[in-house]
C-alpha positions in Angstrom: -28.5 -29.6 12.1 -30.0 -26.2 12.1 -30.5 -24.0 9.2 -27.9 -21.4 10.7 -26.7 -18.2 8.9 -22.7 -17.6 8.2 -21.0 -14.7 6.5 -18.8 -15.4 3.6 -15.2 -16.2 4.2 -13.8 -13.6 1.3 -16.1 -11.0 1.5 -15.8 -10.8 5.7 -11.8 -10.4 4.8 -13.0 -7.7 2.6 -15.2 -6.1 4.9 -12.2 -5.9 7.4 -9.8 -4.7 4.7 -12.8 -1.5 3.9 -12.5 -0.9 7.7 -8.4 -0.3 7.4 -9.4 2.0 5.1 -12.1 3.9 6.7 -9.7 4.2 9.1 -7.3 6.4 6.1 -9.9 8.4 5.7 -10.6 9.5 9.2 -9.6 13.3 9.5 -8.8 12.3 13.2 -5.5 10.4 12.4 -2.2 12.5 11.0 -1.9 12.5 7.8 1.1 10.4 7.8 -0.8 7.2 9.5 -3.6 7.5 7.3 -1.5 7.5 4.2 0.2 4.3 5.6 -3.4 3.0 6.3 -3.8 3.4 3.1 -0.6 1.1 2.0 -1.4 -1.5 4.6 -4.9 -1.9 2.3 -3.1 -2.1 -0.5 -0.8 -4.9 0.8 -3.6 -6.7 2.3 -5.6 -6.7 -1.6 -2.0 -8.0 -2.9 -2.6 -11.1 -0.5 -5.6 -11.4 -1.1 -4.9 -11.7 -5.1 -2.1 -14.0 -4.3 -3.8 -16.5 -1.6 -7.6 -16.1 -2.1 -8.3 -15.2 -5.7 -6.4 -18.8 -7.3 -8.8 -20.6 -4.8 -12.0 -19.1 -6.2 -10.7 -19.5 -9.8 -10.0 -22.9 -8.8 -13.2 -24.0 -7.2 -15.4 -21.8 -9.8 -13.5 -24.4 -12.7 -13.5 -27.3 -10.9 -16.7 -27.3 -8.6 -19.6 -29.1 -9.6 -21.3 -25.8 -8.3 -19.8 -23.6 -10.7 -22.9 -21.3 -11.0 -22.1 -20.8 -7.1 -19.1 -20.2 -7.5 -19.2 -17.7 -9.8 -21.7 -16.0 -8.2 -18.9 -15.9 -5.1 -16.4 -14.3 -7.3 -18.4 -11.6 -9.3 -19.4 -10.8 -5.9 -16.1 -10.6 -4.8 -14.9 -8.4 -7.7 -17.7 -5.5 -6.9 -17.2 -5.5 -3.5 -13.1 -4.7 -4.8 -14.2 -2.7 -7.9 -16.2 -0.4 -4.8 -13.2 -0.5 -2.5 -11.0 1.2 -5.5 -13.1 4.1 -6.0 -13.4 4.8 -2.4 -9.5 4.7 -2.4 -9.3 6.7 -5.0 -11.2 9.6 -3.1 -9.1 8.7 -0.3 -6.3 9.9 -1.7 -7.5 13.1 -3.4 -8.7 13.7 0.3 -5.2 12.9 1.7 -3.3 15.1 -1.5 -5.8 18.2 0.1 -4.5 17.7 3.1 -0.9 17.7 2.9 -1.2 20.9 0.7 -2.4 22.4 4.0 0.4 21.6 5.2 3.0 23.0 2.8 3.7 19.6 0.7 2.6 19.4 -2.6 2.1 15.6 -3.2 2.2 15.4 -7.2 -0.8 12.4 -7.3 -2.0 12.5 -11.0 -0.7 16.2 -11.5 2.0 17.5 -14.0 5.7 18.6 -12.9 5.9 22.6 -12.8 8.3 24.2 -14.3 10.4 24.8 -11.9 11.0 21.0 -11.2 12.1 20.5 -14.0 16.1 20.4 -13.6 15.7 18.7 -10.1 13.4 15.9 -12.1 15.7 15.5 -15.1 18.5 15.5 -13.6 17.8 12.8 -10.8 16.5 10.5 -13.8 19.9 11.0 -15.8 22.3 11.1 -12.9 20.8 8.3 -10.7 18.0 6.2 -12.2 18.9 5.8 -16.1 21.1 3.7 -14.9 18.8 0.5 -14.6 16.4 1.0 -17.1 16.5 -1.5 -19.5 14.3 -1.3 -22.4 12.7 -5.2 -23.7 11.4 -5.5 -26.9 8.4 -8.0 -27.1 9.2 -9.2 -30.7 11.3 -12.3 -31.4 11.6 -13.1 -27.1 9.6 -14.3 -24.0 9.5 -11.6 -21.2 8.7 -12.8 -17.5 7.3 -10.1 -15.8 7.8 -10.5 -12.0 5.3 -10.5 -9.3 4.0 -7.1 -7.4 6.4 -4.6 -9.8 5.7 -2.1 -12.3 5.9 -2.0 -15.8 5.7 0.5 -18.8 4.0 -1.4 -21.9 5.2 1.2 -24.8 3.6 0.8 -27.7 5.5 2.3 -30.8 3.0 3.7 -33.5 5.4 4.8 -36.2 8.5 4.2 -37.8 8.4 0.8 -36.3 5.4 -1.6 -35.1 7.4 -2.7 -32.0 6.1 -3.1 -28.1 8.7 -2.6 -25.4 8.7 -3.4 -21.4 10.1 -1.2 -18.8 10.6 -2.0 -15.7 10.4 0.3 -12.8 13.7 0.2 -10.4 11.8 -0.2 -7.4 14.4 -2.6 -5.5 16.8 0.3 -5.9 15.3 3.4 -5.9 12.9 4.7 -3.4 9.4 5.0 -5.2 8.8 8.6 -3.4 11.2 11.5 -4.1 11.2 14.3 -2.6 12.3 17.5 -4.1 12.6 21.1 -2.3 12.6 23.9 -4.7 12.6 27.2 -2.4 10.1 27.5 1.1 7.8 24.3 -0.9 8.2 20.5 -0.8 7.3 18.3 -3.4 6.9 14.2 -3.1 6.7 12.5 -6.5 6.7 9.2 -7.8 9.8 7.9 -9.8 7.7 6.7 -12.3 6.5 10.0 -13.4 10.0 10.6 -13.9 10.4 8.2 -16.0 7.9 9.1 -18.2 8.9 12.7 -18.7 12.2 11.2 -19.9 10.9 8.5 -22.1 12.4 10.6 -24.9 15.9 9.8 -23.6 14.9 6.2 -24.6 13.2 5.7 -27.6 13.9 8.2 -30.4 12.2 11.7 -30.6 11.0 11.1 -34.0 8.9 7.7 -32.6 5.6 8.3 -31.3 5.1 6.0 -28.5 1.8 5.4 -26.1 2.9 4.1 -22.7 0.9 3.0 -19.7 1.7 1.3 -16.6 0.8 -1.9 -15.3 1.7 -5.5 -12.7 1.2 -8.6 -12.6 -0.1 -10.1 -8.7 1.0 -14.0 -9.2 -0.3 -17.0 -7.2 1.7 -17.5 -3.7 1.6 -21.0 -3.4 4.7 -22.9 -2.4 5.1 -26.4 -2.4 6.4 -28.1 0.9 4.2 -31.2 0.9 7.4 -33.5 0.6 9.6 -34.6 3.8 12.0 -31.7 4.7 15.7 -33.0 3.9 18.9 -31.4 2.9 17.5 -32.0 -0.9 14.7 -30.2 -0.8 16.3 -27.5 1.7 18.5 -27.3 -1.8 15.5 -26.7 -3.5 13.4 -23.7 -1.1 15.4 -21.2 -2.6 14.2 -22.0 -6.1 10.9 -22.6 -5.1 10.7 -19.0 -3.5 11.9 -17.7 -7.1 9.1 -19.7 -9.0 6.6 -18.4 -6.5 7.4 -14.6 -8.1 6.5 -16.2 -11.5 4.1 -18.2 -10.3 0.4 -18.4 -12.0 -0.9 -15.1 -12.8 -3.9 -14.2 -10.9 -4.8 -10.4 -12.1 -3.2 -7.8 -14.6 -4.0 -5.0 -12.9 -3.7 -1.5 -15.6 -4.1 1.9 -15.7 -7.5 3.4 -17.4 -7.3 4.7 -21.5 -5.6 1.6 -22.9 -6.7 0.3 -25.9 -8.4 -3.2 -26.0 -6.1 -3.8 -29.0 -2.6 -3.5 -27.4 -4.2 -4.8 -23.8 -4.9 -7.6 -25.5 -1.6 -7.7 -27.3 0.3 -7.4 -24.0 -1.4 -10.3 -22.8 -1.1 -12.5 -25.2 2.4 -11.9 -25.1 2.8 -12.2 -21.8 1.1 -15.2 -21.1 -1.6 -13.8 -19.1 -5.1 -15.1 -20.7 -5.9 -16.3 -17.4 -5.5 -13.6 -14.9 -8.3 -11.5 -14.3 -8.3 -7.9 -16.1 -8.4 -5.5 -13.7 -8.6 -1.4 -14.6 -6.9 0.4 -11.7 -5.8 3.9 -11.5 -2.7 5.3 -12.9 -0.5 4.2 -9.6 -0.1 0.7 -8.5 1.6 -1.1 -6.2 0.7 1.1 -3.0 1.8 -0.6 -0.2 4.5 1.2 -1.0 2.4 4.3 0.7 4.1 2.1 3.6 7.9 3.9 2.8 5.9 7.9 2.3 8.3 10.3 3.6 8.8 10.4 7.0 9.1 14.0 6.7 9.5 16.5 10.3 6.3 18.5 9.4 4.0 15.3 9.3 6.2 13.2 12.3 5.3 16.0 15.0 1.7 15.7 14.6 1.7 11.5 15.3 0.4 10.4 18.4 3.3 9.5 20.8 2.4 6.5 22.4 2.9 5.5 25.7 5.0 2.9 27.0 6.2 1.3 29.9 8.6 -1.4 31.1 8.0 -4.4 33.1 9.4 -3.6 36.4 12.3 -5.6 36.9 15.4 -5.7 39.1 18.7 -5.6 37.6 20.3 -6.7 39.9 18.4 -9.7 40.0 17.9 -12.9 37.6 15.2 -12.9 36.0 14.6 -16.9 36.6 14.8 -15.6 40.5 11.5 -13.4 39.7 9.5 -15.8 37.7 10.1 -18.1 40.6 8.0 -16.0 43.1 5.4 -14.7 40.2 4.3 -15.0 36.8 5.2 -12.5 34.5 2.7 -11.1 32.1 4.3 -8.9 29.4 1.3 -7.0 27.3 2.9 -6.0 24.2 3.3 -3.1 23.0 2.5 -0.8 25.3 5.4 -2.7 27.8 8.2 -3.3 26.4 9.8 -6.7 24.9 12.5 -6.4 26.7 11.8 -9.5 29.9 11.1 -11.6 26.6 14.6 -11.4 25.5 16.1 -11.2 28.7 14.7 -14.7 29.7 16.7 -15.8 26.5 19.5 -13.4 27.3 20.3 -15.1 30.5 19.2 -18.0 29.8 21.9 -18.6 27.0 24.8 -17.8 30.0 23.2 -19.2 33.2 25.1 -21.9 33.8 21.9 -23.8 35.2 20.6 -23.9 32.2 21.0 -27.4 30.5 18.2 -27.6 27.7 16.5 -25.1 25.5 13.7 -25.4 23.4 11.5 -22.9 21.2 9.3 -22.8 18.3 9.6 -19.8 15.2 7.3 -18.7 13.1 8.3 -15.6 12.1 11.5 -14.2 13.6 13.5 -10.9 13.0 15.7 -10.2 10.2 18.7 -10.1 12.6 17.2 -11.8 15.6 18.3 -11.0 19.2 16.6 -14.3 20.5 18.0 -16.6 17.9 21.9 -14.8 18.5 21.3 -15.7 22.3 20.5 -19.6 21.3 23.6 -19.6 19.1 25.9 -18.4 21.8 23.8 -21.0 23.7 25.0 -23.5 22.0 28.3 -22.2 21.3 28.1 -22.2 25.6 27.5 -26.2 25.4 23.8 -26.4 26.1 21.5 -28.2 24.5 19.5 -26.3 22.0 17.1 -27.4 19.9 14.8 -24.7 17.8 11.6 -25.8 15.6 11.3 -24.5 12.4 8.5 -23.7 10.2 9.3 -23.8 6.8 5.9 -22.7 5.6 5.7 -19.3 7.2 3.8 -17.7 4.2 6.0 -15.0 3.0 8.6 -15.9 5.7 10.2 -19.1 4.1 13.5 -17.3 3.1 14.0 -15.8 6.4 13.7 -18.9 8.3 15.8 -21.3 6.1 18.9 -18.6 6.4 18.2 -18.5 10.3 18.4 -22.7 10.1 21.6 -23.1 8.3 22.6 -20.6 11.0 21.9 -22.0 14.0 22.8 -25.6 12.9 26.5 -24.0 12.1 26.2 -23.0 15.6 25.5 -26.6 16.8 21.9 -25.7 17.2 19.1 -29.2 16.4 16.9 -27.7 14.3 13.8 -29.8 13.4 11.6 -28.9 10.4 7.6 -29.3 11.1 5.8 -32.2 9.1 5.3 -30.5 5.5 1.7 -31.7 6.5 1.3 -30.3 10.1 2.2 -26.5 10.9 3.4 -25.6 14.0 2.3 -22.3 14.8 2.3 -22.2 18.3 4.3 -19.9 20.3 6.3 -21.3 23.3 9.5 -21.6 24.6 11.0 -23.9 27.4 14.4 -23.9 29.5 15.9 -26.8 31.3 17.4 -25.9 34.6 19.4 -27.9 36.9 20.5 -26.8 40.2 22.9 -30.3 42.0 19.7 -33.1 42.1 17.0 -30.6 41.0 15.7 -30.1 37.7 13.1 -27.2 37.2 11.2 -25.8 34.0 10.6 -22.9 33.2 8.2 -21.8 30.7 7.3 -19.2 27.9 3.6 -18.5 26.2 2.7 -16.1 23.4 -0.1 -15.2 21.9 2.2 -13.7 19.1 5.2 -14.3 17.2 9.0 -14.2 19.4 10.0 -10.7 16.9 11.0 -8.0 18.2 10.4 -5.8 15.4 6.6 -7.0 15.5 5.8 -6.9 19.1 6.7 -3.4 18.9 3.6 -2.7 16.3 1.3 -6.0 17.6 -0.9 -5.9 21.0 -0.3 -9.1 22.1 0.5 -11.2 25.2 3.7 -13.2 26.8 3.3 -15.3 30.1 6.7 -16.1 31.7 6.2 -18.8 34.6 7.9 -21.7 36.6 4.4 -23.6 36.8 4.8 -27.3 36.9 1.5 -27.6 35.7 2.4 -25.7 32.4 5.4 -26.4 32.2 5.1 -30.3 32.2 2.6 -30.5 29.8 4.7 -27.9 27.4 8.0 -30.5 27.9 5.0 -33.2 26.4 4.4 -30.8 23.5 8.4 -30.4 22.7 8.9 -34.1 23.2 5.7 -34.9 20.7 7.0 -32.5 17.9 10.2 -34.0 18.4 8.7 -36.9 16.3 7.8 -35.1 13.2 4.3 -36.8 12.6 0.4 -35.8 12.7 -1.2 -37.2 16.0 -2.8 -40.5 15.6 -4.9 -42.7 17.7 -2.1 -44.0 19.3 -0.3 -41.0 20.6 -0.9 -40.9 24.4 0.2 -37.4 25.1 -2.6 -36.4 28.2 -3.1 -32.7 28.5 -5.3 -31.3 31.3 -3.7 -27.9 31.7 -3.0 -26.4 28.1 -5.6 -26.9 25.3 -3.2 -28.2 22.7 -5.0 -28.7 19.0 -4.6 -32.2 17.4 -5.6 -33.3 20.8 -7.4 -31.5 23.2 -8.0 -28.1 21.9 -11.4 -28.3 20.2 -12.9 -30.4 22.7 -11.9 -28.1 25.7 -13.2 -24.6 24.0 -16.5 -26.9 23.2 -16.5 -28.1 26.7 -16.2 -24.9 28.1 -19.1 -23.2 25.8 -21.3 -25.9 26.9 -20.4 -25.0 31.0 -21.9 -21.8 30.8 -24.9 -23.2 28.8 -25.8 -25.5 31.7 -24.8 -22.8 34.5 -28.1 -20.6 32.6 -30.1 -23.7 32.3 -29.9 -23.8 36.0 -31.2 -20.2 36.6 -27.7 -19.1 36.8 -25.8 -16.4 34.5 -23.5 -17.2 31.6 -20.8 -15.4 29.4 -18.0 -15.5 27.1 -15.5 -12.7 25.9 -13.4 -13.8 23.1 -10.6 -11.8 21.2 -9.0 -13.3 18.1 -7.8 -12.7 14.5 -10.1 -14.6 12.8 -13.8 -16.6 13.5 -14.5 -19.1 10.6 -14.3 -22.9 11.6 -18.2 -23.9 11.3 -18.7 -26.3 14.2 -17.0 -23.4 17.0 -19.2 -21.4 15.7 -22.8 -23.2 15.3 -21.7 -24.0 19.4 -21.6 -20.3 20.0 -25.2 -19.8 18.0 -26.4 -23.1 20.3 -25.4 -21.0 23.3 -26.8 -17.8 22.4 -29.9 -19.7 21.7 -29.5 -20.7 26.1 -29.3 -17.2 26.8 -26.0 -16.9 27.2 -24.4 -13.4 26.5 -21.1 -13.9 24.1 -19.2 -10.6 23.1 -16.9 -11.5 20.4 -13.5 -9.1 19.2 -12.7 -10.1 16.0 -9.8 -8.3 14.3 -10.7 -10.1 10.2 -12.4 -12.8 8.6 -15.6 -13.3 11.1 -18.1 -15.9 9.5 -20.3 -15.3 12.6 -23.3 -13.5 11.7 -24.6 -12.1 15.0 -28.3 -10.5 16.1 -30.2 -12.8 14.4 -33.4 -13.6 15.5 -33.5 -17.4 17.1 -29.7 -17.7 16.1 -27.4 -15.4 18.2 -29.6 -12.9 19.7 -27.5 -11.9 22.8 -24.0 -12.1 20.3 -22.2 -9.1 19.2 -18.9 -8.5 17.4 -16.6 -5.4 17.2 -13.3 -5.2 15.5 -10.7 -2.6 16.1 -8.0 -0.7 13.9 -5.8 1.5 15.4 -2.1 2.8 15.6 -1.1 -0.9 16.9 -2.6 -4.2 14.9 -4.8 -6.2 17.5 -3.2 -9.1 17.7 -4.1 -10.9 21.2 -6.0 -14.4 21.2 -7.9 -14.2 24.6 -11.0 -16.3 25.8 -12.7 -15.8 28.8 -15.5 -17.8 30.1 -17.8 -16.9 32.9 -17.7 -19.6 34.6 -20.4 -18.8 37.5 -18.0 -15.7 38.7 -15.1 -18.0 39.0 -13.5 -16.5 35.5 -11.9 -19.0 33.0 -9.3 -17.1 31.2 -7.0 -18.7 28.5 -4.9 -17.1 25.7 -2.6 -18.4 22.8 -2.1 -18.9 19.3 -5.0 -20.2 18.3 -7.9 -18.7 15.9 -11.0 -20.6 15.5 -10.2 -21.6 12.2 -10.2 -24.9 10.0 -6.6 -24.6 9.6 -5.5 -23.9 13.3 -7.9 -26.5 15.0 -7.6 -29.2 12.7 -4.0 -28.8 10.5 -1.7 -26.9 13.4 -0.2 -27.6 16.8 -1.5 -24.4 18.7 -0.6 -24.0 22.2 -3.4 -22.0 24.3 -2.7 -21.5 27.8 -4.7 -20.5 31.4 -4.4 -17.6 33.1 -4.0 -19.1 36.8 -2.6 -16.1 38.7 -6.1 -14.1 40.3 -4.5 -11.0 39.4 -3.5 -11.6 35.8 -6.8 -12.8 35.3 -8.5 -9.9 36.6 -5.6 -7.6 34.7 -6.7 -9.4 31.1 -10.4 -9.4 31.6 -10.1 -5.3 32.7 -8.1 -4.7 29.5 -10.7 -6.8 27.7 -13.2 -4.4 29.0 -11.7 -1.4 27.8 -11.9 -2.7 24.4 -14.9 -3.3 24.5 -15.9 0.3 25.6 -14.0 1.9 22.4 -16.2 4.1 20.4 -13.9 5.9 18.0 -11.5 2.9 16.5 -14.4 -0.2 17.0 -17.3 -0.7 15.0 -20.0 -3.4 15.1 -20.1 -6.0 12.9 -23.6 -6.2 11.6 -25.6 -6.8 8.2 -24.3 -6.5 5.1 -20.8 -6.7 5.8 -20.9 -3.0 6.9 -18.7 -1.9 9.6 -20.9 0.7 11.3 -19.4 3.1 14.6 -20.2 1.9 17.8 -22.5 4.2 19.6 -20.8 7.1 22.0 -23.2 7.3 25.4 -20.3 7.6 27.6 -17.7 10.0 25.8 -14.8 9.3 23.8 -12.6 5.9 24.8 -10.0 5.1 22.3 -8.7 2.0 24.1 -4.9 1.4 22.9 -4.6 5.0 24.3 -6.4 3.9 27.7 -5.0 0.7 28.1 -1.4 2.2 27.8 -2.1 4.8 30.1 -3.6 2.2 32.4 -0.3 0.6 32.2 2.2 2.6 32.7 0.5 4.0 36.1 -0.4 0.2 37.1 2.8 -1.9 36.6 2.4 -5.2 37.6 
């Protein structure tokens, strides 16, 4: 095998994770979306500490490459360490800014005077209320993951160390205060420690200083789902928030002596020290103010609806056309109408669908209950291992199965995250299918923030092969040898999957080798399973020309001499999160285009049933790869990926194309 070149897993995330960023600091953006940039950086960092961080701590003790290994992580913690200071200057940046604009965002700075009856008396009158005060001494103290804490240390009259713990499930962590023709935002936790005096005695001098614990988010679902262990998910979620520590993160001017002390007596030798500034937890920048002066000044977005007929079923129009809903600059809406009717249509004997992650109070999974109330056969797959989403989705399964709902749990060992759908209709002798494809998750709430894709269709060809997929995971077991499932439309992983995307890189490798062109356009989350990728570097090598899209983790390193020459990768971060899993293959001008579910990743190709789809209407082909196209053109929210991680701008030859604005534009005057 050759000697190839791949970026590091970790430090690609990170790279992607600097570009959110970047994209906080860009005087271009209102104020309010680059402060929420700002929190989505934070949150991502939180993951990060909960998923990634145990498994280099892990691999660094266990490894018989430990040297490696550490060498991974301390390069891990300077590329974060960097990343902090940045954000720090992001902020001071973003304070400026919102002065100009007549609110005084107290980051770091003292109360004036006049705030000070507004300050004191929303700490006595609304938030005393659930402080509670834990002395260390004599008792263990649990400190939950992702909240802040005041450590007080009492230096007279009484040797004691105390916890406080900020009310952030019931107070909002901004207040805002208006004292005259100025506006002030604050955080609650400065309030708190103007008022610390109201707790501990006058005559006690105390030092105080914030602090959190991030914890490790691994949940364990490796036995058989069964009412017992459904029992149990609820407890497990709880452990998970005091799971294993994985970094105390601090503010700066502590002394190593009560640091230490506070670890020790918080069982937290193991997590990794971390010095931050004096605010934490900021993906709560995510709930700033929405205040009037900062909301006029977002970009309003367009969008447009599907043109439909209501007057008219909408199983009559997917009869004569496939629909193709591009989310979110159309609106959801045909999504949950094909549910909506579907749940009354009294054709309609069989439903089937696959969650991931649904909405909190979920139009589609209401529809299926009435369904079923209706006397139709619903049956609704479940994954229970939704990271993040567990809770959500056991309370939506003990509520459809009230409703008379089958709902089957995935293997504990086998995710499905594919996105799909299916309805049985009968009309006298007839039975027809008719189908639903995603390339995202069936949530309203998210398809209003994601760009992503929905194919509605009455395809026999699809549709078919889907009833195979339903009927397979039906059985709760990982493919084996002697599962005869035959798929020649949809590229389903576990069985046909890799070997189709392999199949089809290799087509355009032989249409060059025979003096003709090839290409491949690809658009997904994430790029990191090795043998996709060393077949992209094989087909470079041919000549053929590969532009890649890749939103995160991109182990890929392209423009390297006798490796991937004629490859180049952008990623994007705008108002909406690029979502969209799109491949499109040359194919000698006769265009291949598939979307779905599926990244190239170990986890989705070889530990996932992922559903990827083709594109077999001429015009929804052409439609995809033109939107494709004007992604690719965007010069002021892509950059290249290139050496060093670095996420430079894409060069501006043509003028300014920011392509969410184009492509919604293009939609709304080109309804299809």
């Amino acid at each position: 095998m050759k000697n190839y070149q791949y970026f590091d897993r970790d430090l690609s995330w990170l790279s992607f994770n600097e570009r959110v960023m970047k994209e906080a600091k860009s005087n271009k953006n209102p104020v309010i979306d680059s402060i929420k940039f700002l929190g989505i950086y934070s949150s991502n960092l939180d993951e990060f500490y909960r998923v990634r961080y145990p498994l280099l701590n892990a691999r660094e003790q266990l490894d018989m490459h430990q040297e490696e290994h550490k060498h991974r992580t301390d390069a891990v913690d300077r590329v974060i360490f960097n990343q902090l200071i940045e954000f720090g200057e992001t902020i001071r940046t973003l304070v400026d800014r919102l002065e100009k604009k007549g609110i005084t965002w107290l980051y770091g700075r003292p109360f004036p005077e006049e705030l000070y009856p507004k300050v004191d008396a929303f700490f006595l009158n609304e938030m005393l209320a659930y402080i509670q005060p834990v002395k260390l001494s004599g008792r263990d103290f649990f400190p939950e993951n992702n909240l802040i804490y005041f450590a007080i240390q009492v230096t007279s009259e009484s040797n004691e160390d105390f916890v406080l713990s900020l009310p952030l499930k019931m107070l909002e962590r901004f207040q805002v205060f208006k004292e005259g023709d100025k506006t002030y935002v604050v955080f609650i936790e400065d309030i708190l420690k103007r008022n610390l005096h109201w707790i501990f005695p006058l005559s006690w001098e105390i030092i105080a200083f914030t602090f959190k614990i991030t914890r490790d988010a691994s949940l364990n679902l490796n036995e058989e789902i069964n009412e017992e262990t459904l029992k149990e998910i609820p407890l497990l979620l709880q452990k998970r928030e005091l799971g294993f520590p994985t970094r105390f993160l601090h503010e700066p001017g502590v002394s190593a002596e009560f640091l230490n002390r506070i670890k020790s007596r918080l069982n937290l030798e193991s997590a990794s020290v971390v010095e931050g500034g004096r605010y934490h937890q900021l993906k709560e920048l995510l709930k700033f103010p929405n205040l009037t002066k900062l909301e006029i000044e977002r970009t309003s977005w367009q969008r447009s609806q599907y043109p439909l007929n209501l007057h008219e079923s909408i199983f009559s129009k997917i009869e004569r056309k496939d629909l193709l809903i591009n989310t979110p600059y159309q609106k959801f809406d045909p999504v949950l109408r094909f549910f909506n009717e579907g749940a009354i249509n009294p054709d309609v004997e069989e439903i089937y669908l696959t969650i991931y992650r649904v909405a909190n109070n979920s139009i589609i999974l209401n529809a299926l209950t009435s369904a079923a109330k209706n006397g139709k056969k619903v049956t609704v797959f479940v994954e229970l291992k939704a990271r993040f989403d567990e809770g959500n989705n056991l309370a939506w399964s003990k509520r459809m199965e009230m409703a008379g709902i089958r709902v089957i749990f995935s293997n504990p060992r086998l995710k499905v995250h594919a996105k799909v759908a299916l309805l049985k209709v009968r009309k006298g002798k007839n039975e027809s299918l008719y189908g639903l494809y995603g390339t995202g998750n069936l949530n309203e709430g998210t398809a209003g923030i994601y760009t992503d894709h929905f194919l509605l269709t009455a395809n026999p060809l699809l549709n078919n092969e889907l009833l195979k997929v339903f009927t397979f995971l039906t059985r709760r077991k990982k493919p084996g040898k002697s599962d005869d499932e035959k798929f020649n439309v949809l590229l389903v992983s576990q069985f046909n999957l890799r070997e189709n995307f392999l199949f089809l890189i290799q087509r355009e490798i032989k249409n060059v080798a025979s003096g003709g062109n090839g290409s491949i356009f690809i658009k997904m989350n994430n790029l990191e399973e090795q043998s996709m990728i060393d077949a992209l570097y094989q087909a470079s090598q041919s000549g053929v020309r590969i532009r890649l899209l890749i939103r995160g983790i991109c182990r890929l390193v392209p423009g390297v001499k006798g490796q991937s020459e004629t490859i180049r990768v952008r990623r994007i971060v705008d108002n909406y999160l690029e979502h969209g899993r799109v491949f499109i293959f040359e194919n000698q001008g006769k265009h291949a285009v598939f979307m779905g579910s599926s990244d190239w990743m170990n986890r989705n190709i070889f530990h996932r049933i992922e559903v990827c789809f083709p594109i077999l209407n001429g015009d929804q082909s052409n439609l995809i790869q033109k939107l494709m196209e004007f992604q690719w053109q965007d010069n002021e929210k892509a950059t290249e990926l290139g050496e060093g991680y670095k996420n430079p701008p894409v060069e501006n030859k043509t003028g300014t194309i920011r392509s969410q604005e184009t492509i919604g534009s293009f939609l709304a005057k080109n309804p299809h």
